[in-house]
N, C-alpha and C positions, 0 to 999 in steps of 0.2 A: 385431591381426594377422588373427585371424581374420573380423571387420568387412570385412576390405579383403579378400580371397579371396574370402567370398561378392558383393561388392560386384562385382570384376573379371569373377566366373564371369557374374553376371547382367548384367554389361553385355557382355560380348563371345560368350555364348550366341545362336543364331539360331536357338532355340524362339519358336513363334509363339503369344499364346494367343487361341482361337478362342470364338467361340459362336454357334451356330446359322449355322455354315463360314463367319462373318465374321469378321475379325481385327479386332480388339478393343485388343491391346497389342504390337504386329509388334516388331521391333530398333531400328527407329529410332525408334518411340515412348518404348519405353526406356530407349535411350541419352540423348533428351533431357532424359525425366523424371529420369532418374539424373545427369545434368549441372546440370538446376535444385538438387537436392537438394545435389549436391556443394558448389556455387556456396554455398548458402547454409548448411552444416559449414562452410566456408571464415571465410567471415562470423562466424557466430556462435562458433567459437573463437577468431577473432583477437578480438574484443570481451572473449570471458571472460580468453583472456590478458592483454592490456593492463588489463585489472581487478584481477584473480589474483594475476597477477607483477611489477604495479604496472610496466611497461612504460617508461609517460610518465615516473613518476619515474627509471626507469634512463637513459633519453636524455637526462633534462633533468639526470643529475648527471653523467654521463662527456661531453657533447655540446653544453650549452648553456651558452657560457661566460658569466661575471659579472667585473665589477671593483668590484662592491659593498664586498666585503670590505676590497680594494687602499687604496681611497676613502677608507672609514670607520673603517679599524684605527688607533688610536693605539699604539704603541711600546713597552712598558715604559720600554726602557733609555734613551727618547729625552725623556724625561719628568722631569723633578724630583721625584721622589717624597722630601718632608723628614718624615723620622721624629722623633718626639719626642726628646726628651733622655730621659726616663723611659718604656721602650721598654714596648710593652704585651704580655702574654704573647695567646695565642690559643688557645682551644678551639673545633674546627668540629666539630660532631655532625651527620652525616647522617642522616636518620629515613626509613627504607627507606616508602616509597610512605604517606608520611604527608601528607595533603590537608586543606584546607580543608572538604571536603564532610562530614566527619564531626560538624562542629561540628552543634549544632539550627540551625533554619531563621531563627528568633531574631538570630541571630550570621553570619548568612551563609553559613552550612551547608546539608545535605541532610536530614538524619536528624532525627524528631521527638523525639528525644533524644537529648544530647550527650555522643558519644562519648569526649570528649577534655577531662573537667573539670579536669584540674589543669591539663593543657596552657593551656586557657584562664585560668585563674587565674593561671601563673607569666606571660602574657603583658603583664598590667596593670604588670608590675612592668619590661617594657625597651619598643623599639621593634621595630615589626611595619608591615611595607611591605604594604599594600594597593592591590588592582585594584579595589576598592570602598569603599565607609564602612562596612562590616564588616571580617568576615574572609577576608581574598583575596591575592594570591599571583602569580608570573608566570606569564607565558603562555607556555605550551611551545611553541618554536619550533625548525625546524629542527637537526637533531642534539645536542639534550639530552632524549632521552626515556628513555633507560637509564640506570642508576647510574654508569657509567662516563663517558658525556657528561654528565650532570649533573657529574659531577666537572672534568673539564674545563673548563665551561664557566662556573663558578663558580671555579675556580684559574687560567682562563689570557683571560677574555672570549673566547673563541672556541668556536664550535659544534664538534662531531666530525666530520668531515668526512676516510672513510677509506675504502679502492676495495674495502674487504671486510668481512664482518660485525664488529661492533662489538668482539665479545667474541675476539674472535681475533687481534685487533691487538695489536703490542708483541712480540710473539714474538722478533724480531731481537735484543733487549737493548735495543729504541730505540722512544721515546714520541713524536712529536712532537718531535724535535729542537730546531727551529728555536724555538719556542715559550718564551715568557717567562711563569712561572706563581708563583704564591704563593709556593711553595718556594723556589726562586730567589732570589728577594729576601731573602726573611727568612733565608737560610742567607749571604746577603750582608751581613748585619745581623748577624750571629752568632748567630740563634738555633740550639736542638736541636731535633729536629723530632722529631717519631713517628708514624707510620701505621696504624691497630686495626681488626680484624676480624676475628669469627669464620670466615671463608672462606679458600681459599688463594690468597696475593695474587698467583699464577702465573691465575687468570683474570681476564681482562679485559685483559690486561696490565697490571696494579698495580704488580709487583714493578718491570719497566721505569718506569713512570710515576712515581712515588716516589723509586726510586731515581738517576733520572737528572736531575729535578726538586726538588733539595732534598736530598739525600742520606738520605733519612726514616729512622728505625729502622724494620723494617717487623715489629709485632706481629700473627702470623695465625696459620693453625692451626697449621701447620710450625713457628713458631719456639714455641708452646705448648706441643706435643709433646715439642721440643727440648729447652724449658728445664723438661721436669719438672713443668709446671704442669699437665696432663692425661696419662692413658696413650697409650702409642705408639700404641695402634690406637682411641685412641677417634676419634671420628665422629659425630655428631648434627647434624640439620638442613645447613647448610653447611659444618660442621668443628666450631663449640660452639655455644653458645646465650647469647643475653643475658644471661641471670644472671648467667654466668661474664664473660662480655663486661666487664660494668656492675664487677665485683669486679677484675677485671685492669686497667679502666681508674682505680680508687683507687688501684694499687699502682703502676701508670705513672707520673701525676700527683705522685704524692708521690715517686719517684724522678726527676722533670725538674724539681720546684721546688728540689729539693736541691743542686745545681748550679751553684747562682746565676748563671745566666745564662737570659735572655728562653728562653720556648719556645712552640712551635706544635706542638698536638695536634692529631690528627686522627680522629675514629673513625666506621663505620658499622655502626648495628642492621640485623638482619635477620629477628627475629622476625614480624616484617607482611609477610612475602612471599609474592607469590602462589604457589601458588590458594588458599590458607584459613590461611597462616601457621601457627606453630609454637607450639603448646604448652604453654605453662611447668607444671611438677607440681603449682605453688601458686595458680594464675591462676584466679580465680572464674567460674563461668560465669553471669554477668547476664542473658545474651541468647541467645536460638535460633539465632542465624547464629554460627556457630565464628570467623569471621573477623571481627564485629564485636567479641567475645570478647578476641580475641586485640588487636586495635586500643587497646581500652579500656584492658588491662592495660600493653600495652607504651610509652603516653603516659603513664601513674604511673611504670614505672620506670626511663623517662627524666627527669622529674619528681625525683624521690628524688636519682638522680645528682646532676641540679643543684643542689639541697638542699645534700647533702655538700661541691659543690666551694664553695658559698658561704660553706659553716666552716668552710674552710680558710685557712690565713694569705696563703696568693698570689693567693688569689679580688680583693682590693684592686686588684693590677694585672692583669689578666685580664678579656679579653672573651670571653662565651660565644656563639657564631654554634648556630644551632638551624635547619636548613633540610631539607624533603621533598627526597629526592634529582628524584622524578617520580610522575606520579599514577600510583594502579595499575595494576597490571596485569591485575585480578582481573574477569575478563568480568561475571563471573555476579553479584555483589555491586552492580554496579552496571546491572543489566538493564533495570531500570525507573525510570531516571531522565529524566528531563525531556534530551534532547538540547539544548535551548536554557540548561541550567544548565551553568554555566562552569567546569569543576570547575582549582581551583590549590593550589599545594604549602604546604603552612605554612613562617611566615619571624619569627625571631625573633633577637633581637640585645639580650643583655643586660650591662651595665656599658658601655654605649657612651661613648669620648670622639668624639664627632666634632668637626674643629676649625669648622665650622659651624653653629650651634646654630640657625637657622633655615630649617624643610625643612617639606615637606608630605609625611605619611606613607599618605595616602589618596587614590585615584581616580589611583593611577600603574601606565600602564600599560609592566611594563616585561620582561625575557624572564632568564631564570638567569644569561646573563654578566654583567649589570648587578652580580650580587653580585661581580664580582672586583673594582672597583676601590668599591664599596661596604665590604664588609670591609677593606681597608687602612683607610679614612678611618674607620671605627668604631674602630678602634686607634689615632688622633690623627694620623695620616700626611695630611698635605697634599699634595695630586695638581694639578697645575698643569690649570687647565681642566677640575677636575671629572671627565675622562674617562680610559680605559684600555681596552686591547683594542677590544673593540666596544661595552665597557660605560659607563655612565655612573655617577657616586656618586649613589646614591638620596639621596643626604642635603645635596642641593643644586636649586638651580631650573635645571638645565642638561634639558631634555628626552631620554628615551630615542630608541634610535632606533624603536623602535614608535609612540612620539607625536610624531615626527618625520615619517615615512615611510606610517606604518601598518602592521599587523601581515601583511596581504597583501602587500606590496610588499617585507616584511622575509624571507618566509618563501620566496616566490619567490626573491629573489635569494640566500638559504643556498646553496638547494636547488641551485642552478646550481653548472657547473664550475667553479674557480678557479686558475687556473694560477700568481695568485700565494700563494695558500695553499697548496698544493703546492710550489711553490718555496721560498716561507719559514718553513715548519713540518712538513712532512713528510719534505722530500728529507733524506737519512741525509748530505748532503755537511755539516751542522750539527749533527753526533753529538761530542760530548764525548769527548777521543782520551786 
C-alpha cells in the first residue's frame, strides 16, 4: 500500500528535476518511465502467479473439460466379478511415504545402503510389481499424491478428483457417493471390515469414506480413547504411535478371525511422516539423518507384524497387500538426488491366489488405481476383461492405461474437468438414504 502512494505521489507530482537549468526528468519523462516499470510489475507477477498458484493447473481442472475418464472407466457393478468358493480374508497395510528409493542403488534404490533390509527380504517370499527389473513401483499420477487419494485410488480405480483441498473433503457425511470401492464389494460378499489408525479418522474424511464405503469398523484415536485402550487426553505424534498401532492391530486380527466369517483389514502407519518422522523410545539410531533412523526401524516393525500374522491359524487364507501410500513428502531428505531418478512407492503382495498364474511382474508401467482391481484378483476373484475402474489387474497381459496412452497423455487428461466424474461420483444425488 504504501509502494502504491509513493508510486502515485511520483507520478502525478509536476516537480521537475533540473541540472545545470536543464530538465533532465520533467512529468512526462516520468510518467512514461513509471508506465514502462508498471507494464513490466504487471508481467512479471502474472508469470510468478501462474507459477505460485499453479494458475494453469486451476483452469485446466475447473475449465478444460475431458471424456477420458467417461471412455476408459469400467463399472464395478457392470462387471462379473466371481469370487471363489473359499473366500479369501484381506489384509491392506499402508506404509506412510514408504518408497523404493531407500532400497541401495543395487536393488534399484537411492541410498548406498539399504534402508529397508527386512523389507527387502520379506519380499522374496510374495509378488512385487515393478516399473523396472528391480525394485519399482507406480507412477504417481494425477490426484493420488496424499494418503487419502492414494487410498482412493487403490480402493475405488479412480484418482481424487475434488473442487477443494484434499483433506477437507467429506465433511457432509459423504465420500464420493456415486463411487464403487473395495468395501462395497466385499461387504456384499459378507465380509467384516475394520479401518486402523493412529489419527483421527474425522480428517481427511476417513470417517465419511469407510463409513459409507463398506460400513468399516473405524479403529482411531477416538475410538482408543473410547474403548480404554489409552488415556482420555493422551496424544502423541497423530493421536498414538506405532508400537501401539502394531499391538492393537494383534488384538483386531485375532477378534475378526474369531467370527468366522471372511474379513477385510485395513491399517495405516504413520511413524515416517514428514518432516523427520516420529520417534519410537526403542528405535536405534544407525544413522545421522533422524528420518533415515526412523525409515529403517519402521520397515522391521512392519516386518515383525507380518511375522506374527503368518503364525497365526487365518494367515492360510489370507492375503497380505503391503503398499507406500505416496513418496514423501520430506523436501530436505531428498535434496540431492538426481532429478532424472524416478523415485516409486513399494508394492507387495503376499499369499497371492491370482486365478492367472501367468503374468509379468517387471518393466510394468502402471499408476496406484491399477492396484484396485489388482487386489481383488490377488484374492482369487476373476474380473471379466482383466479391468476395473481405470485400473487394470497387473497380473494379466491386459496393458495399463500408461502403456497404452502414455504417462503424459494419462496425466493431462486426469487433470482436466469431468463432468461426468462429477456426475457419477461426486454429486450427493448417490448418497445412501
Amino acid at each position: 500500500m504504501l509502494n502504491f502512494f509513493f508510486y502515485c505521489a511520483f507520478y502525478l507530482t509536476k516537480i521537475t528535476f533540473l541540472y545545470k537549468d536543464k530538465a533532465l526528468f520533467n512529468r512526462k519523462h516520468r510518467q512514461r518511465f513509471l508506465s514502462i516499470v508498471a507494464l513490466g510489475s504487471l508481467i512479471f507477477s502474472s508469470i510468478y502467479a501462474i507459477k505460485e498458484l499453479r494458475l494453469t493447473e486451476v483452469y485446466t481442472a475447473y475449465f478444460d473439460q475431458s471424456t477420458f475418464i467417461q471412455k476408459e472407466y469400467v463399472k464395478p457393478q457392470a462387471v462379473n466379478l466371481q469370487f471363489p468358493r473359499q473366500k479369501k480374508n484381506l489384509i491392506h497395510i499402508y506404509l506412510e511415504s514408504i518408497e523404493n528409493s531407500y532400497f541401495d542403488q543395487a536393488n534399484g534404490g537411492y541410498m548406498k545402503e539399504n534402508l529397508m533390509p527386512d523389507l527387502m527380504n520379506l519380499a522374496k517370499e510374495g509378488i512385487h510389481f515393478s516399473s523396472n527389473n528391480k525394485f519399482g513401483g507406480p507412477i504417481q499420477t494425477y490426484g493420488s499424491s496424499w494418503s487419502v487419494a492414494a487410498m482412493v485410488n487403490m480402493s475405488s480405480g479412480l484418482p481424487l478428483k475434488i473442487p477443494m483441498d484434499g483433506n477437507s473433503y467429506g465433511k457432509t457425511g459423504q465420500f464420493l457417493p456415486g463411487a464403487v470401492m473395495i468395501g462395497d464389494i466385499l461387504q456384499e460378499q459378507g465380509y467384516n471390515q475394520t479401518i486402523m489408525f493412529g489419527a483421527d479418522a474425522d480428517f481427511g474424511g476417513l470417517t465419511s469414506f469407510f463409513k459409507t464405503h463398506g460400513n468399516y469398523h473405524i479403529f482411531d484415536v477416538k475410538y482408543a480413547r473410547k474403548a480404554g485402550l489409552i488415556p482420555p487426553n493422551y496424544n502423541v505424534w497423530w493421536g498414538f504411535e506405532d508400537n501401539k498401532l502394531y499391538e492393537f492391530t494383534k488384538q483386531e486380527l485375532t477378534r475378526l478371525a474369531s467370527l468366522n466369517q471372511p474379513f477385510n483389514f485395513t491399517m495405516e502407519n504413520a511413524d515416517t511422516h514428514f518432516p523427520d518422522g516420529f520417534v519410537e523410545p526403542d528405535m536405534p539410531k544407525l544413522y545421522t539423518s533422524q528420518y533415515a533412523n526412523v525409515i529403517h526401524y519402521s520397515q522391521k516393525q512392519v516386518v515383525d507384524l507380518v511375522r506374527w500374522i503368518q503364525q497365526q491359524p487365518f494367515y492360510k487364507d489370507t492375503v497380505i497387500v503391503l503398499t507406500g501410500d505416496h513418496p514423501s513428502m520430506n523436501k530436505k531428505f531428498f535434496e540431492n538426488f538426481d532429478p532424472n531418478y524416478q523415485r516409486t512407492t513399494f508394492n507387495l503382495i503376499l499369499n497371492a491366489d491370482f486365478p492367472n498364474q501367468t503374468f509379468s511382474t517387471k518393466n510394468r508401467q502402471y499408476a496406484p488405481y491399477d492396484y484396485f482391481p489388482t487386489i481383488l484378483a490377488s484374492m482369487g476373484v476373476k474380473i471379466k476383461d482383466e479391468r476395473l475402474g481405470l485400473g487394470v489387474n497387473l497380473a494379466s497381459s491386459q496393458p495399463t492405461l500408461i502403456e497404452k496412452y502414455g504417462l503424459k497423455k494419462v496425466n493431462q487428461e486426469l487433470s482436466k474437468n469431468s463432468c461426468y466424474y462429477n456426475n457419477e461420483f461426486v454429486d450427493e444425488k448417490w448418497a445412501k438414504k
